[in-house]
VEXMI-145895 format. One record per atom (N, C-alpha, C): residue in one letter; chain; x, y, z. Coordinates in steps of 0.2 Angstrom, whole numbers, plus 2048, in hexadecimal, padded with zeros to 3 digits. Example, Ala and Ser with C-alpha at 12.3 -4.5 7.8 and 13.67 -1.06 7.14 Angstrom:
ZAKE   r   c    px    py    pz
ZAKE   A   A   842   7E4   827
ZAKE   A   A   83E   7EA   827
ZAKE   A   A   842   7F0   827
ZAKE   S   A   840   7F5   823
ZAKE   S   A   844   7FB   824
ZAKE   S   A   840   800   827
This chain:
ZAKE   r   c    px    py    pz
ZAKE   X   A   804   7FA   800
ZAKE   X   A   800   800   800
ZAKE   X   A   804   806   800
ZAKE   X   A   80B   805   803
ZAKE   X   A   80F   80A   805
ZAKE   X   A   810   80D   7FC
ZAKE   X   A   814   809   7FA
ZAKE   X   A   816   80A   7F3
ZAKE   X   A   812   80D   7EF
ZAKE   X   A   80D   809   7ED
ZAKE   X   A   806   80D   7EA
ZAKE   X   A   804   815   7EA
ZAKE   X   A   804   817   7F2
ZAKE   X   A   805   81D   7F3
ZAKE   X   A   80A   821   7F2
ZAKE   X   A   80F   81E   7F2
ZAKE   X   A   815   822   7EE
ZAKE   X   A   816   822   7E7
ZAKE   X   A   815   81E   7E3
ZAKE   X   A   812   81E   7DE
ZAKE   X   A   80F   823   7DC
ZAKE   X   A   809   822   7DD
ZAKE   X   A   804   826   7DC
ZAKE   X   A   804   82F   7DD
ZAKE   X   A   80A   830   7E2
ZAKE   X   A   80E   836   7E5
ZAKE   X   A   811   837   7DF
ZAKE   X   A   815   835   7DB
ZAKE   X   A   81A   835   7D6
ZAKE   X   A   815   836   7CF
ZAKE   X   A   810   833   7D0
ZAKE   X   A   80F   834   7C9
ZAKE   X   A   80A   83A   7CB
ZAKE   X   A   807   83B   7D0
ZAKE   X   A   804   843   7D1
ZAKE   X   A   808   848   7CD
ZAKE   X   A   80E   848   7D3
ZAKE   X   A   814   84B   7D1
ZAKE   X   A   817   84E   7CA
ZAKE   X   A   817   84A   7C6
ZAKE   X   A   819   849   7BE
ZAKE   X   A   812   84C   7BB
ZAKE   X   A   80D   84B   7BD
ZAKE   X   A   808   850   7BA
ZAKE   X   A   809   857   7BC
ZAKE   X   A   809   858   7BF
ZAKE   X   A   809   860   7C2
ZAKE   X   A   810   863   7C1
ZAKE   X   A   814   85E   7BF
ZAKE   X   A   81B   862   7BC
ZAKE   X   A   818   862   7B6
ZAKE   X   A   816   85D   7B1
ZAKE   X   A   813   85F   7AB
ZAKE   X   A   80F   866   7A9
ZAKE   X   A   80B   865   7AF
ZAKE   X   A   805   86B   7AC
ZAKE   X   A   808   872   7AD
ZAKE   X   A   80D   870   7B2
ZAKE   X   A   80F   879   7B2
ZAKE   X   A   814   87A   7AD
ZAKE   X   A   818   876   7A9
ZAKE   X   A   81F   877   7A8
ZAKE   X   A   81A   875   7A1
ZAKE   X   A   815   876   79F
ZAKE   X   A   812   876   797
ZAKE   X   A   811   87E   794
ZAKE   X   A   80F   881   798
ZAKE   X   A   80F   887   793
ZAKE   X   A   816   88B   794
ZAKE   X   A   81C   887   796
ZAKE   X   A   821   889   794
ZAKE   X   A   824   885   78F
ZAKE   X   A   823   880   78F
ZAKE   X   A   826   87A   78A
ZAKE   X   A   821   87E   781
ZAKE   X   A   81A   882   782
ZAKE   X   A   818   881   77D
ZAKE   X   A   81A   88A   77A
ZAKE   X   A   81C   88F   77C
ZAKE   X   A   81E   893   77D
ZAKE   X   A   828   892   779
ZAKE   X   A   82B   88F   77B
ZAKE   X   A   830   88D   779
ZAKE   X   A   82F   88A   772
ZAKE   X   A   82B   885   772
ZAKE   X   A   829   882   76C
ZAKE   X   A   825   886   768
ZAKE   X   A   824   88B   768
ZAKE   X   A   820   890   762
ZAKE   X   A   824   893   760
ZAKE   X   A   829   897   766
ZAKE   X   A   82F   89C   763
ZAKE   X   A   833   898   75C
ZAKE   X   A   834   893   75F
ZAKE   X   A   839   890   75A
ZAKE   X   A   837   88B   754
ZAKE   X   A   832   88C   753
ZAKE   X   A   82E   888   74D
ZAKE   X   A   832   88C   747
ZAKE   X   A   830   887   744
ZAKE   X   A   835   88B   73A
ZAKE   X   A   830   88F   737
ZAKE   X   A   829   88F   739
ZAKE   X   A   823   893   734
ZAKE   X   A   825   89A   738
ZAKE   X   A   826   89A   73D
ZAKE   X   A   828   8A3   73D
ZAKE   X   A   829   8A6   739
ZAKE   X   A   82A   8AD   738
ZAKE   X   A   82B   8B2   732
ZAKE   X   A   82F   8B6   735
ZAKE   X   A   837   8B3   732
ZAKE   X   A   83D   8B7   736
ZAKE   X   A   839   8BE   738
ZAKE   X   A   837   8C3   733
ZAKE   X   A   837   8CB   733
ZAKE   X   A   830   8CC   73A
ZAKE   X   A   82D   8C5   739
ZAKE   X   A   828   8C6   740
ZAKE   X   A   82D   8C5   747
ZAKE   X   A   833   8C2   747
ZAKE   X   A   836   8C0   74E
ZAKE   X   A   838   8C8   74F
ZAKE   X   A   83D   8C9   748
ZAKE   X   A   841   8CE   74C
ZAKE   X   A   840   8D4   74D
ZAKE   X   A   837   8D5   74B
ZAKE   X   A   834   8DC   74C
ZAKE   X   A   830   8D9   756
ZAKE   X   A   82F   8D2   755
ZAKE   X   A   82F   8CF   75F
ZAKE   X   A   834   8D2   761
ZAKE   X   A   83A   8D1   760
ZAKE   X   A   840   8D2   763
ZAKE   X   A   841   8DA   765
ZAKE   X   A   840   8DF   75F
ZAKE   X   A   83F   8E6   75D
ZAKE   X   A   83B   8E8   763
ZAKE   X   A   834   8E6   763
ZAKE   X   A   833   8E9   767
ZAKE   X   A   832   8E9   76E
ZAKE   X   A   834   8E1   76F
ZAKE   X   A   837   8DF   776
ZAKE   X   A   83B   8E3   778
ZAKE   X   A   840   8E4   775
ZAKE   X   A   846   8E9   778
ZAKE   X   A   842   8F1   778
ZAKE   X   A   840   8F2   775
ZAKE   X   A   83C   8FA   775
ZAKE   X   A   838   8FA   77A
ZAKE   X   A   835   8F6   77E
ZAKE   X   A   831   8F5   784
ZAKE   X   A   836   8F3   78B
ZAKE   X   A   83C   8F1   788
ZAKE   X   A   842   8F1   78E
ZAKE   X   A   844   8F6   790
ZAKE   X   A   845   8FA   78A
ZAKE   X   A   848   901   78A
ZAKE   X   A   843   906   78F
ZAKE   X   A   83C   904   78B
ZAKE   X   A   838   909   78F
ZAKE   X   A   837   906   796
ZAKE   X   A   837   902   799
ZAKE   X   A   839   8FF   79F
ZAKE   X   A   83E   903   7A3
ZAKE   X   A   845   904   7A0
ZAKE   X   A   84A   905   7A3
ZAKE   X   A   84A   90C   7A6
ZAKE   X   A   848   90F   79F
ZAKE   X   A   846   918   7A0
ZAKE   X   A   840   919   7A8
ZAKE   X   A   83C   914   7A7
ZAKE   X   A   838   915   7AC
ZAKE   X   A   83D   915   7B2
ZAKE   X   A   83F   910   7B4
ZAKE   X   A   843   90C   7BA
ZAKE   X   A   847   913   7BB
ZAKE   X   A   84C   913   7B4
ZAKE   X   A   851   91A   7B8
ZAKE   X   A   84C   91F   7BB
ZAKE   X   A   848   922   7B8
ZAKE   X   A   843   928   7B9
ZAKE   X   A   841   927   7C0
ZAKE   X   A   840   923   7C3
ZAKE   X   A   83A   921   7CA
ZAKE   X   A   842   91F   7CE
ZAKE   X   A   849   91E   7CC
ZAKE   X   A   84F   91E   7D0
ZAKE   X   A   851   918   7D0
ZAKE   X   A   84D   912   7CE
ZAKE   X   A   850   90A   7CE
ZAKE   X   A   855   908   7CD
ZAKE   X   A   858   90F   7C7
ZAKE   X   A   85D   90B   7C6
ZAKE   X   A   862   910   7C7
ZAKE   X   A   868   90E   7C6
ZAKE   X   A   86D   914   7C7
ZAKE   X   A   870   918   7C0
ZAKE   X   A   872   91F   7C0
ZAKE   X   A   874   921   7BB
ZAKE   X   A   87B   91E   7B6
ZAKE   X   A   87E   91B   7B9
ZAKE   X   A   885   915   7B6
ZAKE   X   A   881   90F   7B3
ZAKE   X   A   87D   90B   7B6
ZAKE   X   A   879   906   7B4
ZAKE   X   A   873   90A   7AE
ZAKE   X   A   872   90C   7AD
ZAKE   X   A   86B   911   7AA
ZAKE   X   A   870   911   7A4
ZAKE   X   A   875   914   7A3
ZAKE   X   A   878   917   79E
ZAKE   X   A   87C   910   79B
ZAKE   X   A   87D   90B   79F
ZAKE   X   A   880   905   79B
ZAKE   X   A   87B   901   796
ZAKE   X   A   874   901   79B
ZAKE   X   A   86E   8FC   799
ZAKE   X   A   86C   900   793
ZAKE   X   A   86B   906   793
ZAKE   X   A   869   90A   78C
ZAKE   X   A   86C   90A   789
ZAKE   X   A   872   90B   788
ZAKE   X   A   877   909   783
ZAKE   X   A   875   903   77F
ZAKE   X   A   875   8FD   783
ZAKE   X   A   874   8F5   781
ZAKE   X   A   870   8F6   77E
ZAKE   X   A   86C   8F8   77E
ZAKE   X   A   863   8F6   77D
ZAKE   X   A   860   8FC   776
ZAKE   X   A   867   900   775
ZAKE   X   A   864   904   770
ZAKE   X   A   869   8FF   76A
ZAKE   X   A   86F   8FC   76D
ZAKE   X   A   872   8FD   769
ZAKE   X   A   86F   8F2   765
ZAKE   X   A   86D   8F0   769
ZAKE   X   A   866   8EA   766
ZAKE   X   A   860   8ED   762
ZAKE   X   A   85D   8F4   764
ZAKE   X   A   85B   8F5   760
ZAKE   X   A   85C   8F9   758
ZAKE   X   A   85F   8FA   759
ZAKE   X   A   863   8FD   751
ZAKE   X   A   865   8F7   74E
ZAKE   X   A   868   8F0   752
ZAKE   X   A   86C   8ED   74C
ZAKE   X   A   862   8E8   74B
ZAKE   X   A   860   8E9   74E
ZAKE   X   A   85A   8E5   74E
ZAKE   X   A   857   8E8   746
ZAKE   X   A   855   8F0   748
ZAKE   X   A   853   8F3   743
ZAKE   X   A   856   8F2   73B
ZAKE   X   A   85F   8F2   73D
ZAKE   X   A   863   8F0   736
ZAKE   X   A   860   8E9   732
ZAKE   X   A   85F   8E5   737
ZAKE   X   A   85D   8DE   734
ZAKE   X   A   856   8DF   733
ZAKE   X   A   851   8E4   733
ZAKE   X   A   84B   8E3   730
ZAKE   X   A   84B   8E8   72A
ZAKE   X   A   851   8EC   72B
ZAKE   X   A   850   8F1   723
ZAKE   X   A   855   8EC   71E
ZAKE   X   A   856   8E7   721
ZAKE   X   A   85B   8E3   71A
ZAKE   X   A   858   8DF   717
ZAKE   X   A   852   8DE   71A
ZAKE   X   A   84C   8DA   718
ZAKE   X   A   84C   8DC   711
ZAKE   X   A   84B   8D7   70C
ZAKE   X   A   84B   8D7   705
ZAKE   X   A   843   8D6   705
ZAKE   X   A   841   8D4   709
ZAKE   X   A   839   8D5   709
ZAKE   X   A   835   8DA   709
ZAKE   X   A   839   8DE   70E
ZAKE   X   A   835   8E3   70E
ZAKE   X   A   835   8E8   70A
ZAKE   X   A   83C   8E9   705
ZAKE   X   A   83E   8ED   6FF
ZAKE   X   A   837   8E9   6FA
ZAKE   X   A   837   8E3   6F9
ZAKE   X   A   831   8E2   6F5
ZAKE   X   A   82B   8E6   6F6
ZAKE   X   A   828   8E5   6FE
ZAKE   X   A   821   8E7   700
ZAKE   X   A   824   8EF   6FE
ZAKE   X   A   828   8F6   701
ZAKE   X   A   829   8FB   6FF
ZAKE   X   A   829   8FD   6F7
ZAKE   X   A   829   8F9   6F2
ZAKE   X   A   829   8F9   6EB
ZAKE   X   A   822   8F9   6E8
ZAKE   X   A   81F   8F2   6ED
ZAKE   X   A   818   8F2   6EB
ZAKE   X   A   813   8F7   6ED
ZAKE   X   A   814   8F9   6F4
ZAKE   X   A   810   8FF   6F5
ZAKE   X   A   813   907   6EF
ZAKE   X   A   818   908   6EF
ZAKE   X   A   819   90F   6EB
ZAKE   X   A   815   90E   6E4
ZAKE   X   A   818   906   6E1
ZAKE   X   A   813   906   6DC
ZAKE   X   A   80B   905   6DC
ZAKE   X   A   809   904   6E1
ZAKE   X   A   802   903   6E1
ZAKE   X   A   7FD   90D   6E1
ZAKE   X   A   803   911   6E5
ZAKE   X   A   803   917   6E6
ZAKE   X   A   802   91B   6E0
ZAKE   X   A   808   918   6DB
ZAKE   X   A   80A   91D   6D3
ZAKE   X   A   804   91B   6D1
ZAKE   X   A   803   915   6D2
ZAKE   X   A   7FB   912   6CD
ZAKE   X   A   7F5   917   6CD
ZAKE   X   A   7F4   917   6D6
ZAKE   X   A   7EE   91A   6D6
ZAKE   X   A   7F0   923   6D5
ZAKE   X   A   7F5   927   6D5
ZAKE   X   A   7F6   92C   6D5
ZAKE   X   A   7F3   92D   6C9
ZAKE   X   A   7F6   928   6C7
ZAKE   X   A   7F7   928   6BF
ZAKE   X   A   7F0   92B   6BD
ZAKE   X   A   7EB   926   6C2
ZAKE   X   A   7E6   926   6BF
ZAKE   X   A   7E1   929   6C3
ZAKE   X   A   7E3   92D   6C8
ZAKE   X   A   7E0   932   6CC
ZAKE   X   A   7DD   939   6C4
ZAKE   X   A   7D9   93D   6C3
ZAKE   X   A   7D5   941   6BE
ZAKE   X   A   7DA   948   6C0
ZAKE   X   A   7DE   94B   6BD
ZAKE   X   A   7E3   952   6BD
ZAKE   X   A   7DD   957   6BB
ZAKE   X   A   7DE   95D   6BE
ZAKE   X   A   7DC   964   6B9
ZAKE   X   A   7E1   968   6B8
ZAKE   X   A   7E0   96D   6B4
ZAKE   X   A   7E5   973   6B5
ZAKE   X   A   7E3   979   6BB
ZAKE   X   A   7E9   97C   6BC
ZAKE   X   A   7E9   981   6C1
ZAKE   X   A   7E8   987   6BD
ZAKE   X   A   7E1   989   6BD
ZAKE   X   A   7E1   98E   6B9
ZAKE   X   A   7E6   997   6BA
ZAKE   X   A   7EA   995   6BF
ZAKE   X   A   7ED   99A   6BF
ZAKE   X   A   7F4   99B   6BE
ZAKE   X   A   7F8   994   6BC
ZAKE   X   A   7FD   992   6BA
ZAKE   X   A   7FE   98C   6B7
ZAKE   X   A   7F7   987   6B5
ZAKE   X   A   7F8   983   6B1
ZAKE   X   A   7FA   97E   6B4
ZAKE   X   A   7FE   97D   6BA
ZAKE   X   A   801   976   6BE
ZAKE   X   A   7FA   972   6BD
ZAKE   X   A   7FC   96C   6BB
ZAKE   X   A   7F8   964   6BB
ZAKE   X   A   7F7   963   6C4
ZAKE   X   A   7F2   963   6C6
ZAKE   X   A   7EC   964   6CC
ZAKE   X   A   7E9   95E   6CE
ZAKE   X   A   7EA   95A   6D1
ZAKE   X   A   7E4   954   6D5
ZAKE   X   A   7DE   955   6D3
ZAKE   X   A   7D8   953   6D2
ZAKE   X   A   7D2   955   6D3
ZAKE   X   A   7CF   957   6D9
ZAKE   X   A   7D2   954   6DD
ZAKE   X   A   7D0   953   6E4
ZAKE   X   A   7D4   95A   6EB
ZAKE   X   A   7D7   95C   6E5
ZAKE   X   A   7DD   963   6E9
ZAKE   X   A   7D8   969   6EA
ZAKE   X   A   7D7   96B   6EF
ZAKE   X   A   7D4   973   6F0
ZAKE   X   A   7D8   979   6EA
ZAKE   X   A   7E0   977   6EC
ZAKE   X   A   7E4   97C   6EA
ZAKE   X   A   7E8   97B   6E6
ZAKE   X   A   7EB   97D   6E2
ZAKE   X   A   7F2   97D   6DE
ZAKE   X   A   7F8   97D   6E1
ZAKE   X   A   7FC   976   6E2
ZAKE   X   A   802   976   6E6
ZAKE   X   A   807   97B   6E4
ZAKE   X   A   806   97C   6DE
ZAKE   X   A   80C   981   6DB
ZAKE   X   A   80B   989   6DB
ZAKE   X   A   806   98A   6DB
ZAKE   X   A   805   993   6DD
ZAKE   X   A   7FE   994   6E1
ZAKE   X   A   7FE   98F   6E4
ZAKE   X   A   7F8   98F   6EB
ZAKE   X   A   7F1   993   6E8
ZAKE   X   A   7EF   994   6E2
ZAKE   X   A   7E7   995   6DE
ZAKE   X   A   7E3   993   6E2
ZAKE   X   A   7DB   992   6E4
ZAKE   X   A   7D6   98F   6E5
ZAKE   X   A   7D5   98B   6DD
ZAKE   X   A   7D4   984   6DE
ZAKE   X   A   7D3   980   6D8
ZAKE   X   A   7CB   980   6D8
ZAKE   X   A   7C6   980   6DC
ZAKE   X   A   7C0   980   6D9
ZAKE   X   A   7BD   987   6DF
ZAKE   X   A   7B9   98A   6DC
ZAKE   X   A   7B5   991   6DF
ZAKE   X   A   7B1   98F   6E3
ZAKE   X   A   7AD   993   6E9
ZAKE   X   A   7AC   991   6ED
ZAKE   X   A   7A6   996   6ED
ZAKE   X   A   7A0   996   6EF
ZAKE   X   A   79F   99D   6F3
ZAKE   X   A   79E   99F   6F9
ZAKE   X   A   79F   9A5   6F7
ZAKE   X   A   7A1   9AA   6FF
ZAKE   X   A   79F   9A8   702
ZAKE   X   A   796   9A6   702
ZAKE   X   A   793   9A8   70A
ZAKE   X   A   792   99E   70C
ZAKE   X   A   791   999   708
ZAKE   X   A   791   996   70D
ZAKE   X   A   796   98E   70B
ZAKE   X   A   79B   991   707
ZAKE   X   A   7A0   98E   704
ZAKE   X   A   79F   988   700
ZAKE   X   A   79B   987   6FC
ZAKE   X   A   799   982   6F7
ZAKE   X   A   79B   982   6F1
ZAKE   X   A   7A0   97C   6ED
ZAKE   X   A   7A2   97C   6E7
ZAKE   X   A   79C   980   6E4
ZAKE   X   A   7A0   983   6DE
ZAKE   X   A   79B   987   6D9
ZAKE   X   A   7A1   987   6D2
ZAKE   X   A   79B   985   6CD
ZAKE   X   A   7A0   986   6C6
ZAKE   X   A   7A2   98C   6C4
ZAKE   X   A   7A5   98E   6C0
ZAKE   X   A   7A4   996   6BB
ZAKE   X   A   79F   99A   6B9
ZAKE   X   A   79D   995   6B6
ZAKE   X   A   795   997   6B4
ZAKE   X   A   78F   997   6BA
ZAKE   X   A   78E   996   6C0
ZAKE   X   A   78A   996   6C3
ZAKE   X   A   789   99F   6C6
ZAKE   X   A   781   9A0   6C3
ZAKE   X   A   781   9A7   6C6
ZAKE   X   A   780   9A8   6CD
ZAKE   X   A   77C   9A1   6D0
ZAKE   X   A   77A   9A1   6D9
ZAKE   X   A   77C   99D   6DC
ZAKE   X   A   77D   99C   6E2
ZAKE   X   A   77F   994   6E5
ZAKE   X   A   778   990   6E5
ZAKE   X   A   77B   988   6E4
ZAKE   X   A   778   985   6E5
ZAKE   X   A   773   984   6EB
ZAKE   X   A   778   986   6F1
ZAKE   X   A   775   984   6F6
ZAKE   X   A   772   989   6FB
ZAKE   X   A   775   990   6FB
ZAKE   X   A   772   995   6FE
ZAKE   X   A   76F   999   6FA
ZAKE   X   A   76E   999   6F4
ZAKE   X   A   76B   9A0   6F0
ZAKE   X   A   76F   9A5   6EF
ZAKE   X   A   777   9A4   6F2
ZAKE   X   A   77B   9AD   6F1
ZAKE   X   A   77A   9AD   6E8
ZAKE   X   A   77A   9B6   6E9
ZAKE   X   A   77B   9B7   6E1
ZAKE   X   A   783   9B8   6E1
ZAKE   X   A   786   9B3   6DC
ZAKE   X   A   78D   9B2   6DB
ZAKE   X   A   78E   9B9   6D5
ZAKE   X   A   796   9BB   6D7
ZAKE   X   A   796   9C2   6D1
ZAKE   X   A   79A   9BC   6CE
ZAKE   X   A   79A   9BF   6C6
ZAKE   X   A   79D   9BB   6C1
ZAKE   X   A   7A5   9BD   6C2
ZAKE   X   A   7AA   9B7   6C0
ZAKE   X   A   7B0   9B8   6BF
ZAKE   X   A   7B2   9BB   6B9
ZAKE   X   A   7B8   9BE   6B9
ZAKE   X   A   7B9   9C0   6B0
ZAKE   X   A   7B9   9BA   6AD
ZAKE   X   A   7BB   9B3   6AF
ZAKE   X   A   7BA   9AD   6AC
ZAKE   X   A   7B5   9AC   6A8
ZAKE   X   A   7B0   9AB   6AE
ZAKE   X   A   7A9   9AA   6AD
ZAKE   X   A   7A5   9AE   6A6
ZAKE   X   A   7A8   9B5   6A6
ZAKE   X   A   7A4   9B7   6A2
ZAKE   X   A   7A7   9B8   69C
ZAKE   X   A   7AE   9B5   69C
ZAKE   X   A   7B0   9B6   695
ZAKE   X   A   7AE   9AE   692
ZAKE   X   A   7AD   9AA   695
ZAKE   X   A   7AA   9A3   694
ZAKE   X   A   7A3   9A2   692
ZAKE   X   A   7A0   9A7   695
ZAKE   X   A   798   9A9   693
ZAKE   X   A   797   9AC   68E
């Protein structure tokens, strides 16, 4: 009977070391899987130290730590995260993903609708209030309650003002 109960002590034992020492074992075992995406570890890593760092600065601030220690630990911790950063800007991936965003950018810019700046002619966004190159108003407004209005509009749309014609307008009419 004695034995049985010691037994049975050991094999308690050996479970309750298993249960607690699993989310360590599974924790270890994720880190080190091969399906990770190196540029996912070392922006973990990245920001892990960025969060040590801000740690540090706390600790000195509040006196935890001493200025000789404070100025060594920073040092370390910046100089981890620079070389951290080196090995994410060397990433050949990311020059791809950088490539395809600019082109996706020129794409929609190409086929974005241009006007002329009727005051200097610069080619104009549709979508620009202004003229980047001699700061014009691109479309008229009126005074009083500032609603697009064409050239040819004698009143506003939206309040009734009587709009006075431009020289434009009426060399156009």
């Amino acid at each position: 009977m004695d034995s049985m109960a010691i037994l049975l002590g050991f094999l308690l034992a050996g479970l309750a070391a298993a249960a607690i020492a699993r989310p360590w074992w599974d924790r270890r075992n994720r880190r080190s899987s091969a399906t990770e995406d190196p540029r996912q570890s070392l922006t973990r890593q990245y920001e892990a130290t960025l969060a040590a760092l801000r740690s540090l600065d706390f600790d000195h601030a509040v006196d935890k730590v001493t200025a000789e220690d404070y100025q060594t630990a920073r040092q370390s911790l910046l100089q981890q995260a620079a070389a951290l950063v080196e090995q994410l800007d060397a990433s050949p991936e990311l020059d791809a993903l950088i490539e395809s965003q600019v082109a996706a950018v020129r794409s929609k810019l190409s086929t974005e609708r241009t006007i002329a700046c009727p005051a200097c002619g610069r080619a104009c966004r549709s979508t620009d209030r202004f003229c980047g190159g001699c700061g014009t108003r691109l479309h008229a407004a009126c005074p009083i309650c500032g609603q697009p209005i064409s050239p040819t509009d004698r009143y506003c749309i939206k309040c009734g003002t009587e709009l006075t014609p431009s020289p434009r307008s009426e060399a156009i009419a």
